[in-house]
C-alpha positions in Angstrom: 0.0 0.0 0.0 2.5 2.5 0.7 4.6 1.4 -2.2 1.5 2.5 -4.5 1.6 5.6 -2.7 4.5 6.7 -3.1 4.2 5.9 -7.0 1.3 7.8 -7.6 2.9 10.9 -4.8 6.1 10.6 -8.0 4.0 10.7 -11.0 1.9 13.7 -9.5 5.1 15.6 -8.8 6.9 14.5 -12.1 3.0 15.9 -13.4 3.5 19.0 -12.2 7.7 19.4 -12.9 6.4 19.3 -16.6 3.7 21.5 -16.3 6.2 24.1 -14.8 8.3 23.8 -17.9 5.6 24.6 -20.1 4.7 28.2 -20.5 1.3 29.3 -22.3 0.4 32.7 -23.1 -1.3 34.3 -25.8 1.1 36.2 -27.3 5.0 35.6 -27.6 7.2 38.4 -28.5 10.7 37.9 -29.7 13.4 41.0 -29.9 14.6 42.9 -27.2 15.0 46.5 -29.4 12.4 49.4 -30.2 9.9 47.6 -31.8 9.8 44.4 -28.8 9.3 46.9 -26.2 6.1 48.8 -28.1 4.8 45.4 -28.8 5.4 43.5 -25.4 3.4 46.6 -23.8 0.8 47.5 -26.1 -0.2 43.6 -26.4 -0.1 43.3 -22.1 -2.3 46.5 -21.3 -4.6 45.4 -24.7 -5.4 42.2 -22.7 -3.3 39.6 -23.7 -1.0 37.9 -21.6 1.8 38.4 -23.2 5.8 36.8 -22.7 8.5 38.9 -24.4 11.9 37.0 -24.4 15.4 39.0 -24.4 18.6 37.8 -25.9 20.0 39.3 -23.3 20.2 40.7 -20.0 18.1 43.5 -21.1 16.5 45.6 -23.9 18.7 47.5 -26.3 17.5 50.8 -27.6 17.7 52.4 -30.9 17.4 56.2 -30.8 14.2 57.3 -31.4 14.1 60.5 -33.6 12.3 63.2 -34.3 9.4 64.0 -32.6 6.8 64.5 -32.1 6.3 61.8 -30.5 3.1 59.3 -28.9 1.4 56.4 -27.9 4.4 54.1 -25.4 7.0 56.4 -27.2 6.0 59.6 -25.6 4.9 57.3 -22.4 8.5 56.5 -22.0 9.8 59.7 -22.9 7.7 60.7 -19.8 8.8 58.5 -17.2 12.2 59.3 -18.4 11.8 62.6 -17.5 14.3 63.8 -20.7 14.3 63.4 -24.6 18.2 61.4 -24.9 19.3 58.5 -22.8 21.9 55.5 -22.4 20.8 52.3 -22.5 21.5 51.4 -18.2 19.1 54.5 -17.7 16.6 53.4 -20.7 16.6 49.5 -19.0 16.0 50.9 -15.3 13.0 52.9 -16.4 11.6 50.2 -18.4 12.0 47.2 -15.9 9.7 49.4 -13.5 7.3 50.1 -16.3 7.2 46.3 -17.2 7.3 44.6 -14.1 3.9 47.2 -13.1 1.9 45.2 -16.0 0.1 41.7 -15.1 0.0 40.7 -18.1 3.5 41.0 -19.6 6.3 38.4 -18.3 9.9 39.7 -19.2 12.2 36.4 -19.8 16.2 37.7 -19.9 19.0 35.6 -21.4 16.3 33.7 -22.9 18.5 31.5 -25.6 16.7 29.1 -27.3 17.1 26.0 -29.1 14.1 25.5 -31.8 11.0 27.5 -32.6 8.2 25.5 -34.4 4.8 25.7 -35.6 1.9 24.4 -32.7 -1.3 23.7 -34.5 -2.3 27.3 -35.1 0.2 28.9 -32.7 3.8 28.5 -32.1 6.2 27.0 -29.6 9.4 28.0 -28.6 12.0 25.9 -26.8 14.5 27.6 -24.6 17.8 26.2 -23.6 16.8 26.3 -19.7 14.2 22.9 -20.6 11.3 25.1 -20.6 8.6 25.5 -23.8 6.5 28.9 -24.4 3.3 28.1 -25.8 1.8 31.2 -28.0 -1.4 31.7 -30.0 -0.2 34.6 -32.1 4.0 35.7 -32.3 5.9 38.9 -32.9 8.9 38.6 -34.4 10.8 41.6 -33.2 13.8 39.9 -33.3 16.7 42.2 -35.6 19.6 39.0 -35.0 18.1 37.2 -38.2 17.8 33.9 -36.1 14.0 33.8 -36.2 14.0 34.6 -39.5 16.5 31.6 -39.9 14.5 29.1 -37.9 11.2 29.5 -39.8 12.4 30.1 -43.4 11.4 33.4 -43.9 12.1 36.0 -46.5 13.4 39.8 -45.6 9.3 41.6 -44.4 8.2 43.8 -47.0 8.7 47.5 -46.9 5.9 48.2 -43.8 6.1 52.2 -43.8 4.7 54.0 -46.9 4.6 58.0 -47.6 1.9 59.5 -46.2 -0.6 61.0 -49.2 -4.1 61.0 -50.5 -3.2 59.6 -53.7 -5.0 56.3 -52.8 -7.8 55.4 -49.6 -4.8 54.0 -48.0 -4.7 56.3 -45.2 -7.7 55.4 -44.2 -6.1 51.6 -43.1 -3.1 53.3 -41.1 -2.7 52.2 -37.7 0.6 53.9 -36.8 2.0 57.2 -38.4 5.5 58.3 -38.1 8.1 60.8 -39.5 11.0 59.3 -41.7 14.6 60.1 -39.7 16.7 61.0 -42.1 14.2 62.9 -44.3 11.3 63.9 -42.3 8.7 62.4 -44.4 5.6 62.1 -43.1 5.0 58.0 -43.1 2.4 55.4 -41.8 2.0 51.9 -41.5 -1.2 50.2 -42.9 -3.0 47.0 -41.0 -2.6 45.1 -44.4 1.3 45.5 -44.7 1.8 44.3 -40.7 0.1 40.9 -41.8 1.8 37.9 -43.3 -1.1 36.4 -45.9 1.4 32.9 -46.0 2.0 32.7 -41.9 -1.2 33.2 -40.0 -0.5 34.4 -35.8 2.4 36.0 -37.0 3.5 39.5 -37.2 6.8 40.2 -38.4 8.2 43.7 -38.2 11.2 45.3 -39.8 14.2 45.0 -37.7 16.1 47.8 -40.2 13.4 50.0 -38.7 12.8 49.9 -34.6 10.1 51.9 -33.8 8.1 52.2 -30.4 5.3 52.9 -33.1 5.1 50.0 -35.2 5.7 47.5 -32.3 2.8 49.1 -30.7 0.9 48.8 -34.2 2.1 45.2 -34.2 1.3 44.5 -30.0 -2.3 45.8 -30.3 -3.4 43.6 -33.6 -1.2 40.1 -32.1 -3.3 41.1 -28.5 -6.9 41.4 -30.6 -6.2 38.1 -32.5 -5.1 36.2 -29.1 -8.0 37.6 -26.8 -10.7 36.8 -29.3 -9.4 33.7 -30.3 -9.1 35.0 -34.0 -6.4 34.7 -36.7 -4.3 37.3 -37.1 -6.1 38.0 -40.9 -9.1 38.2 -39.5 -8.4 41.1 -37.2 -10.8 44.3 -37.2 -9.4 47.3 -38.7 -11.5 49.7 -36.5 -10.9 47.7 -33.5 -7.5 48.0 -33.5 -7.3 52.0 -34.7 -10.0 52.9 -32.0 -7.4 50.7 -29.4 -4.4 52.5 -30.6 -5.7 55.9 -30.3 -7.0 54.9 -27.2 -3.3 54.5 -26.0 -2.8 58.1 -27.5 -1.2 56.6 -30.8 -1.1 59.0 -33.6 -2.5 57.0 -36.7 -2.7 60.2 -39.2 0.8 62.2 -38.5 -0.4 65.8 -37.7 2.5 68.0 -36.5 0.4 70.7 -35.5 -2.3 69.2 -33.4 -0.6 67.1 -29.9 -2.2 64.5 -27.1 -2.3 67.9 -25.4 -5.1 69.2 -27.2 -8.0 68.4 -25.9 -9.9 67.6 -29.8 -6.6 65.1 -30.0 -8.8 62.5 -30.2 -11.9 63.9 -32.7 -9.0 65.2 -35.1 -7.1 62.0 -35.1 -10.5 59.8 -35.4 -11.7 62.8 -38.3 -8.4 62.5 -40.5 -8.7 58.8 -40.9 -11.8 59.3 -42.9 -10.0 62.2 -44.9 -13.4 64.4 -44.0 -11.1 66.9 -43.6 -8.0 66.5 -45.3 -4.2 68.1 -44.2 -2.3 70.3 -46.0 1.0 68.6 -46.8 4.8 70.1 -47.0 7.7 68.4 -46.4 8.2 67.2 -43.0 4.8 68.7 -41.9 1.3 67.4 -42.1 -0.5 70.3 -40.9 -4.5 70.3 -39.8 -4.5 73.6 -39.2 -7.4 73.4 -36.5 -8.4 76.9 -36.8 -8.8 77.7 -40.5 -12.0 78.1 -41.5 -14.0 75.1 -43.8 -15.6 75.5 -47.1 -18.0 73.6 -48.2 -15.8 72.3 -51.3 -13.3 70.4 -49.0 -16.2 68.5 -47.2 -18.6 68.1 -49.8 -17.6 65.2 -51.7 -16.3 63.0 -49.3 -19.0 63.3 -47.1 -21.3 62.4 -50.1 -19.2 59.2 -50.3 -19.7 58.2 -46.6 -23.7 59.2 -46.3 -26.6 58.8 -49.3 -28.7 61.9 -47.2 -25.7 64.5 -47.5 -26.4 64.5 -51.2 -29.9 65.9 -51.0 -28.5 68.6 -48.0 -25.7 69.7 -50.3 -27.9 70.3 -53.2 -30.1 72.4 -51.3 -27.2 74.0 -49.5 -24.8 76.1 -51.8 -23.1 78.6 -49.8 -19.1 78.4 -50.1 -18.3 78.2 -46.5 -19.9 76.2 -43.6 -21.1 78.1 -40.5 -21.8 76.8 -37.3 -25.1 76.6 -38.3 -24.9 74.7 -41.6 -22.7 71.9 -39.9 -25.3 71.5 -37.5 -28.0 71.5 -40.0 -26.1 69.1 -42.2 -25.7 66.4 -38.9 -29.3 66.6 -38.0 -30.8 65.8 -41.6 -28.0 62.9 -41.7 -28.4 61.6 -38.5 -31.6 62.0 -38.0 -31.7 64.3 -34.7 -33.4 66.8 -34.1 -32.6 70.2 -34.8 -33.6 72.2 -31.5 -32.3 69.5 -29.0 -29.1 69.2 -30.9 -28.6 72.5 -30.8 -29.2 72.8 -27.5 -27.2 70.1 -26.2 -24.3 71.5 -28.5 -24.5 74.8 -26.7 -24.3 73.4 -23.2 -21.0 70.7 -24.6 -19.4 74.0 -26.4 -17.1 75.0 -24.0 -17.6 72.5 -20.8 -17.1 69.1 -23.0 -15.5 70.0 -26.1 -13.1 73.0 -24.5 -13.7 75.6 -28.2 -12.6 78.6 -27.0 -14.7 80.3 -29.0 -18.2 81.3 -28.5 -21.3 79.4 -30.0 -22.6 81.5 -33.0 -24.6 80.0 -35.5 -23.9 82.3 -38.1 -20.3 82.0 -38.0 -17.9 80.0 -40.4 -16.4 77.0 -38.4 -13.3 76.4 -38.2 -11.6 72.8 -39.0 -11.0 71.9 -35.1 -15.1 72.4 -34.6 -16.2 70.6 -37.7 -14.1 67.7 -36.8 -15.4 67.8 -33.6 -18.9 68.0 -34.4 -18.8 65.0 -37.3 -17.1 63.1 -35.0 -19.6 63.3 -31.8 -22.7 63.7 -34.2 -22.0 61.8 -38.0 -19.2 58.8 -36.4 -17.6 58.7 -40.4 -15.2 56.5 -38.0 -17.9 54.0 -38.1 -18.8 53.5 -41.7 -17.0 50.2 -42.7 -13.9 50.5 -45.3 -12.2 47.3 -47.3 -8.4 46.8 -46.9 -7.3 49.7 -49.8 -9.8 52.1 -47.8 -12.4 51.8 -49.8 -16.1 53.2 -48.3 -18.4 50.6 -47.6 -21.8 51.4 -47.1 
């Protein structure tokens, strides 16, 4: 009798040895640079639980270049309490940052052996005996030896010019400035995914960026927490999460997180309802010109069937407070006197203008945006993968 109990006391603790050495977690990030870091905390404080594993003994930072900066870039920034930094500094800050999140385990000097497919997800075998178990991956890694270990080509270009020549600003879900010459740039959902390697993201190691590993964190998080392949990931989901974390997606250099329309302009120039003016190394909204009806006319025709009939009856060259919230009442359907009356109480106390409410005075770009936002949601309307309107 106590033989047999002694056996089964063995195989439960050799039971629970093995379970040790198995790690599971929904998202495995590999690197320990610029884009591993934006990825390992935008996918832990999405939802996921998240393991990022280090070369080395810590993370090694690339510089991060011109500003302005947001989303975990301008988060770090912050905590570092100044704009240049060694890499001891960088790593004391950022082991306090990531040992605050629940979600995110930080493994260091985490060689491993072999990296394999696991059904739909992956599993990586470190040299310590123990296996990571991942639904969706980020490769992250700039040392080639992922790349090596699943036969897989040099990623694609991921950053493009940012323009109107195309909808494809529409699909951005980071925006950026080029280092060497300013350019405005932005990184599209469609380029981040791999259509030959479900659950995996690969980003472009010749290119660490705090933005695009937070691009990359918050779709690898979406996929693992819904239990979704990575090409099935929402667009809107992830844009709406990303500015959420104060990400710019369309790369204004005039507007910052410290406006308070941040948001409503950010949400506003995905749709291109109102469209920047662009120069090199500036993509300028210019909050407080004033709109004409020209620049919104045809784009808003394309997101709503009613605006057609309001613009034909409505031929003035400029839109006034009053127009704008004509034109959101017949589209939306609300009505006129409640609107207006519930946009004179938000005017100042929820939306912050500065200016007073007038009805027949031209708005400026700052209150239209607002206003479409909180009243038409453009955001909303669903858009294919070039950017196309769907209605």
């Amino acid at each position: 009798m106590k033989r047999v109990l002694y056996v089964v006391l063995v195989l439960v603790l050799a039971a629970r040895v093995g379970a040790a050495q198995t790690v599971r977690t929904g998202v495995l990030v590999l690197g320990n640079g610029n884009n591993a870091i934006g990825a390992a905390i935008q996918s832990a404080v999405s939802g996921a639980k998240t393991v990022v594993v280090l070369p080395g003994e810590g993370f090694e930072l690339s510089p991060l270049g011109k500003g302005p900066h947001s989303g975990i870039a301008a988060e770090f920034l912050k905590r570092l309490k100044a704009d240049q930094f060694d890499n001891a500094t960088a790593n004391k800050v950022l082991k306090t940052w990531t040992d605050s999140l629940k979600n995110l385990t930080v493994i260091r000097n985490g060689n491993w052996l072999k990296l394999k497919r696991s059904g739909s997800g992956w599993s990586l075998e470190l040299k310590d005996k123990r296996t990571i178990k991942a639904q969706v991956m980020v490769n992250a890694d700039k040392s080639g030896k992922t790349d090596a270990a699943l036969l897989l080509s040099k990623p694609a270009e991921l950053w493009q010019a940012f323009g109107y020549g195309d909808n494809s600003y529409r699909t951005s879900i980071a925006a950026s400035q080029h280092p060497k010459d300013g350019q405005a740039e932005f990184l599209s959902l469609d380029r981040l995914l791999n259509p030959l390697q479900e659950n995996l993201i690969a980003l472009d190691p010749a290119k660490e960026s705090f933005a695009a590993g937070q691009a990359g964190g918050a779709t690898a998080s979406y996929a693992s927490f819904y239990k979704l392949k990575t090409s099935e990931a929402k667009l809107k989901s992830i844009q709406g999460e990303l500015i959420n974390y104060k990400l710019d997606l369309v790369p204004f250099t005039d507007v910052s997180q410290a406006d308070s329309n941040w948001k409503a302009i950010q949400f506003i120039g995905l749709t291109g309802v109102l469209k920047a003016s662009l120069s090199p190394g500036n993509v300028l909204f210019l909050p407080e010109q004033q709109v004409t009806t020209a620049e919104v006319k045809e784009v808003i025709k394309a997101y709503y069937y009613k605006a057609q009939i309001w613009f034909d009856d409505h031929a003035d060259p400029q839109m006034t407070i009053g127009s704008t919230l004509s034109l959101v009442c017949v589209v939306g359907n609300k009505a006129l006197k409640s609107t207006e009356e519930e946009l004179k109480k938000n005017w100042k106390t929820s939306y912050h203008f500065k200016t007073e409410f007038d009805p027949q005075r031209v708005i400026t770009r700052r209150e239209f945006a607002v206003l479409a936002h909180e009243y038409l949601k453009p955001f909303n309307v669903n858009i294919d993968k070039t950017g196309r309107i769907q209605r």
